[in-house]
C-alpha positions in Angstrom: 4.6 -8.6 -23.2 5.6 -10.2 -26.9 8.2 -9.3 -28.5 6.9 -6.2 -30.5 5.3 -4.3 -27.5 7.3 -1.6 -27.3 5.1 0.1 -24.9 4.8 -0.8 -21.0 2.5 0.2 -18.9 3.7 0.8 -15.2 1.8 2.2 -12.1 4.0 3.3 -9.2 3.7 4.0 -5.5 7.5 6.0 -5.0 7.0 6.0 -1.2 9.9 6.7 1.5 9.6 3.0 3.0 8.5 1.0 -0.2 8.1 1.6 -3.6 5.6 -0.9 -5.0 4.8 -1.5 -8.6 1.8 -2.8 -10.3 1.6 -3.8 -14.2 -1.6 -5.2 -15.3 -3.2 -4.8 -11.9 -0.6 -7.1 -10.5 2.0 -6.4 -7.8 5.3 -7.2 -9.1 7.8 -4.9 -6.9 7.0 -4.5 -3.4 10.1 -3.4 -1.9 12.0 -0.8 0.5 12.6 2.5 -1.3 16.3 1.8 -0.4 20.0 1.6 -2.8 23.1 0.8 -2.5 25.9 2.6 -4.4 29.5 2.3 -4.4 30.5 5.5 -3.1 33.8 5.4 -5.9 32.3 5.1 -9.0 28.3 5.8 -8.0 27.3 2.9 -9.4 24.3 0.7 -7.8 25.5 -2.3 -6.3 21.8 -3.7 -4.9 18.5 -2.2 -5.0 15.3 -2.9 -2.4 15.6 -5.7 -0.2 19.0 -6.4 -0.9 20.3 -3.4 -0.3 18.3 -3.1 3.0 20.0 -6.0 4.3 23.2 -3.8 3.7 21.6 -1.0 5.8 23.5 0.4 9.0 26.2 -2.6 8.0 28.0 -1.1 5.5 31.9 -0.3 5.3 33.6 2.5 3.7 32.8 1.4 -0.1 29.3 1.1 0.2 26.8 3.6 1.1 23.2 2.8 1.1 21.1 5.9 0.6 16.9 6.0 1.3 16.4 8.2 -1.8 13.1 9.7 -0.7 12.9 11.8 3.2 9.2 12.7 4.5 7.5 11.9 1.1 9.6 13.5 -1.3 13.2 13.4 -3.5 16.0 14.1 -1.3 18.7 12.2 -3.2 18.2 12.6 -7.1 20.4 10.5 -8.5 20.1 7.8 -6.2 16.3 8.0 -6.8 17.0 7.4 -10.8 19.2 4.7 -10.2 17.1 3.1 -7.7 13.6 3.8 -10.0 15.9 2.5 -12.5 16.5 -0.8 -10.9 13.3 -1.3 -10.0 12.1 -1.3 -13.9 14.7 -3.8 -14.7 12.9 -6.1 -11.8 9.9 -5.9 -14.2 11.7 -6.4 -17.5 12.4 -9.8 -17.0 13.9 -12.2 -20.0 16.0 -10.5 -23.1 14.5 -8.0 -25.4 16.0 -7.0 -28.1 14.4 -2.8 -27.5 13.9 -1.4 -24.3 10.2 -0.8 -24.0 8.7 2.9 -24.0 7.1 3.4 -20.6 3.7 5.0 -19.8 3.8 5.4 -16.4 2.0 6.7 -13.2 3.0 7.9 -10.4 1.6 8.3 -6.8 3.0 11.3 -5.0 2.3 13.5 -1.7 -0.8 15.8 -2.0 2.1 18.6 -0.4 4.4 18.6 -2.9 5.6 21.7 -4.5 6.2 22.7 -8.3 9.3 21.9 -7.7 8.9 18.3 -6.1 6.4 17.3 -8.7 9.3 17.9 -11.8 12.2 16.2 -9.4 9.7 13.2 -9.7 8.8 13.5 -13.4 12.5 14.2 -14.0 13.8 11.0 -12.2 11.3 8.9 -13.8 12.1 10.3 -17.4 16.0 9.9 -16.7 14.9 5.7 -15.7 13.4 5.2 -18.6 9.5 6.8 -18.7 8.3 8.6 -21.4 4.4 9.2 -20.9 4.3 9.5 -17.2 1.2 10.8 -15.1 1.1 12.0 -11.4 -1.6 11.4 -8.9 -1.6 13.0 -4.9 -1.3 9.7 -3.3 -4.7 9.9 -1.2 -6.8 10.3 -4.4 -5.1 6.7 -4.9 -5.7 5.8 -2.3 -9.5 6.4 -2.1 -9.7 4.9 -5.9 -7.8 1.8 -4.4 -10.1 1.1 -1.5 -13.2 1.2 -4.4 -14.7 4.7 -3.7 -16.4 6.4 -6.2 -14.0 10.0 -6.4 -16.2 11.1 -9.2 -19.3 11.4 -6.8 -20.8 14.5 -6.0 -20.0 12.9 -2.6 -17.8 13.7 0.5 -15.0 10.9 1.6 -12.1 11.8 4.2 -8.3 9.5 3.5 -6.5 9.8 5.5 -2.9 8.0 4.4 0.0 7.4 6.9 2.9 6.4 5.2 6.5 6.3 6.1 7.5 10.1 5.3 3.8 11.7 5.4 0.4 11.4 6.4 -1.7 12.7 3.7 -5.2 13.9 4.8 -8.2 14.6 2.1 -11.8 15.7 1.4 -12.4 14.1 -1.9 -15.7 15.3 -3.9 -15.9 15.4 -7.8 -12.7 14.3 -8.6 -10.5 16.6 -6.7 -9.7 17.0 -3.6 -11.8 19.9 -1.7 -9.6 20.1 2.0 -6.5 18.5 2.5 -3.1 18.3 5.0 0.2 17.0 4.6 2.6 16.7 7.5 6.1 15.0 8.2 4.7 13.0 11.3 4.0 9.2 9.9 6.0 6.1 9.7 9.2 7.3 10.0 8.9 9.7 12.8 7.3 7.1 14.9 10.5 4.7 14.5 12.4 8.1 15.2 10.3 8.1 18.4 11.3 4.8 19.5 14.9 5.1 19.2 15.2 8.5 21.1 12.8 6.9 23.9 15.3 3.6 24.2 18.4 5.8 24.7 16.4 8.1 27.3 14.6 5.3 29.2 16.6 2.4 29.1 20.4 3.4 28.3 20.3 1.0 25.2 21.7 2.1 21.6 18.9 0.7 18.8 19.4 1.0 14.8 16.8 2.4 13.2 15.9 -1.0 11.9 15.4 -1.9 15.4 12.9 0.7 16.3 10.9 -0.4 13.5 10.6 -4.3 14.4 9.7 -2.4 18.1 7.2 -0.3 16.2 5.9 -3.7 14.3 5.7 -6.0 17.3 4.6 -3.6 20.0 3.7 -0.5 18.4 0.4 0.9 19.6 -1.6 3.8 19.7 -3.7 3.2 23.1 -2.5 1.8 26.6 -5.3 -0.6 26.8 -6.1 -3.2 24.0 -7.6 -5.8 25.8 -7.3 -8.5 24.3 -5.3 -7.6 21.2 -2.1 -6.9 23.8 0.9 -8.3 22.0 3.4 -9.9 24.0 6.5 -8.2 25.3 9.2 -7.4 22.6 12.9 -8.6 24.2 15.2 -6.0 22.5 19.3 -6.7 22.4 21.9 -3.2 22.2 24.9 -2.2 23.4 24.4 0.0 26.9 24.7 4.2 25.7 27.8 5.0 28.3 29.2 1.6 28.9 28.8 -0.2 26.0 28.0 -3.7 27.3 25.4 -5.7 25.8 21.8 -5.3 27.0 19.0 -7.2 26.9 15.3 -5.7 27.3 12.0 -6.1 27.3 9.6 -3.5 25.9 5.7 -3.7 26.3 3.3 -2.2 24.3 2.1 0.5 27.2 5.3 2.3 27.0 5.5 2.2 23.1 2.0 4.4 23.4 3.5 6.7 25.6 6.4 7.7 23.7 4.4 8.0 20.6 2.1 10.0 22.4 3.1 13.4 21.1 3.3 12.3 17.2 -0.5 10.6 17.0 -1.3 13.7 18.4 -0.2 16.0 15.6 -2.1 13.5 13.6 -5.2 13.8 15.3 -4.7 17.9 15.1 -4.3 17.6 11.0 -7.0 15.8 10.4 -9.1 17.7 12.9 -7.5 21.2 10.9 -8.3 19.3 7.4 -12.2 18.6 8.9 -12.3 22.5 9.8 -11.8 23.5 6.6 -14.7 21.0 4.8 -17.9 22.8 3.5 -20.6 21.9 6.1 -22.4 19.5 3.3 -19.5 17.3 2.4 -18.8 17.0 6.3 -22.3 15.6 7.1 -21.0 12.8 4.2 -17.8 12.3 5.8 -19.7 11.9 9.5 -22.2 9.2 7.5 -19.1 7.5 5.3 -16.8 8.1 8.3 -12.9 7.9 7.6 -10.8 5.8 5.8 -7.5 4.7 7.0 -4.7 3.6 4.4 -1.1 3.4 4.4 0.7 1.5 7.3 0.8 3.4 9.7 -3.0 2.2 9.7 -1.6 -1.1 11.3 -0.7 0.8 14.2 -2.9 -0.9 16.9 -5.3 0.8 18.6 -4.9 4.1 16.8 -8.1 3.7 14.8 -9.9 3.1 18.4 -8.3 6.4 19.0 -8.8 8.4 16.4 -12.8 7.8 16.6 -12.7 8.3 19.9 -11.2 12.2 19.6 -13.0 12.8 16.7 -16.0 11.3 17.2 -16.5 10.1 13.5 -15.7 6.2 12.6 -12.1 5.3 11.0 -11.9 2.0 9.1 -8.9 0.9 8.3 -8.7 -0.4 4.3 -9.2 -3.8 3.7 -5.4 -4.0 2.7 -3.7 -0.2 3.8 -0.3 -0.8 2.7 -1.2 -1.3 -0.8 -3.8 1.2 -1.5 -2.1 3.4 -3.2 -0.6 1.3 -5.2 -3.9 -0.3 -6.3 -5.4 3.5 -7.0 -2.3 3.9 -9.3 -2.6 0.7 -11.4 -6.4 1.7 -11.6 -5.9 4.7 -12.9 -3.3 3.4 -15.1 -5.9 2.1 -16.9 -8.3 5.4 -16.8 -5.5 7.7 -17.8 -8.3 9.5 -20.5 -11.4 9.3 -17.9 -9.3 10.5 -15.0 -9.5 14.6 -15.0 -7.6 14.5 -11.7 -4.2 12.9 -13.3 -1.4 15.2 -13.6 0.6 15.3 -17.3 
């Protein structure tokens, strides 16, 4: 940008685990929706990576704060400040005015009224001024290169860290769709209660999730695609000594046996409630799997096993949504479905 652009153009994915941001239809923030304040004055002391390195380590100054819980606002001003740091990551060398941001924003095909203007707001108060929502699977389906303005079924389903967003796209909008709370998240959740049950040992949640990276699965058979056994290091729960253990992929399926379920029972309730035509497109198309919970192993084996319609995962899951937002950056007069 030269020196008399005072207008910036800024696509956003605000997601619970990583907010990623595109400018030009380039990537230039990818990092964990995570901030670090000092808890006297409230002031932001690191913001992504950084302050994830804080996380679970902190002492009494410091607390670092996820802003967002299960897809949505939980901490307001933290999100500002950390939306707000995230924007100075982009503005990069001196400039003499601040730039006027257009922006848009993905966001949770759930959300209330009420959710939608906590977004809006927190973006306004960091600096936006024309900012445009889109539910996060339309992104994500204009990400992966489908054609939403087709008289023409397609089924995303989007497992991120706080939701897994599940939707019918035809014409532009979104025809069916289901939101719940089980995704990313819950999954770590899963792990952590199942380590203190099964094998005595304390984990962090930071932990859980390099279990659910290196071992996570969704079946108890890969074949081939097995990943080796994850050795995991934690104080004993009652005695506090230092344990060392080794997890295998088997057991990680088990104990995220009940979450994947509820998954495969949304998008089983979002498929009941699709008009019989724009099924028999979504049973031709079959379903597309974005977000990262779509690098779950196995669980696209799974899920077109119980359904009996094929899942693809994206070509890259974890930044769909951020690619449908940059896109439609671009469209923001030929898109109906933006939100202004």
């Amino acid at each position: 940008m030269g020196f008399f652009s005072f207008t910036q153009e800024m696509a956003m994915d605000l997601g619970t685990a990583n907010t990623i941001i595109t400018c030009n239809g380039k990537i230039v923030v990818d990092e964990p929706s995570v901030v670090a304040l000092d808890r006297r004055t409230d002031k932001m002391i690191a913001v992504g990576e950084k302050a994830k390195m804080m996380y679970e380590k902190t002492h009494d100054n410091i607390r670092t704060v996820r802003p967002l819980r299960d897809g949505v606002i939980a901490d307001f001003d933290a999100c500002e400040q950390m939306i707000r740091g995230f924007i100075k990551m982009v503005h990069t060398g001196n400039r003499l005015f601040s730039p006027s941001l257009r922006m848009v924003i993905g966001v949770p095909s759930g959300s209330t009224k009420v959710e939608l203007r906590a977004v809006r707001d927190s973006a306004e108060r960091a600096g936006g001024r024309d900012i445009y929502l889109i539910y996060e699977p339309m992104a994500a389906a204009v990400g992966i290169g489908i054609d939403v303005e087709a008289p023409q079924g397609n089924m995303i389903v989007d497992i991120g860290g706080g939701t897994t967003e599940i939707a019918v796209i035809s014409l532009g909008g979104i025809v069916a769709n289901n939101s719940i709370d089980i995704a990313g998240d819950e999954l770590t959740y899963d792990i952590q209660e199942y380590m203190s049950r099964q094998h005595n040992v304390k984990v962090s949640e930071r932990m859980a999730e390099r279990i659910k990276i290196h071992v996570g699965a969704a079946l108890t058979d890969l074949g081939e695609d097995a990943p080796e056994d994850y050795i995991v290091h934690g104080p004993n729960r009652i005695t506090a000594l230092p344990m060392e253990v080794p997890v295998c992929y088997q057991e990680v399926a088990h104990c995220l046996e009940k979450s994947i379920a509820k998954i495969e029972t949304a998008v089983l309730s979002a498929l009941e409630n699709t008009p019989p035509e724009l099924y028999a497109d979504i049973v031709h198309n079959g379903i597309f799997l974005t977000g990262g919970g779509a690098l779950l192993r196995g669980l696209d084996r799974r899920l077109t096993d119980k359904i009996n319609i094929p899942f693809h995962i994206a070509e890259d899951p974890l930044h769909s949504v951020a690619k449908g937002t940059g896109i439609s950056l671009k469209n923001v007069n030929n898109f109906s479905f933006l939100m202004q």
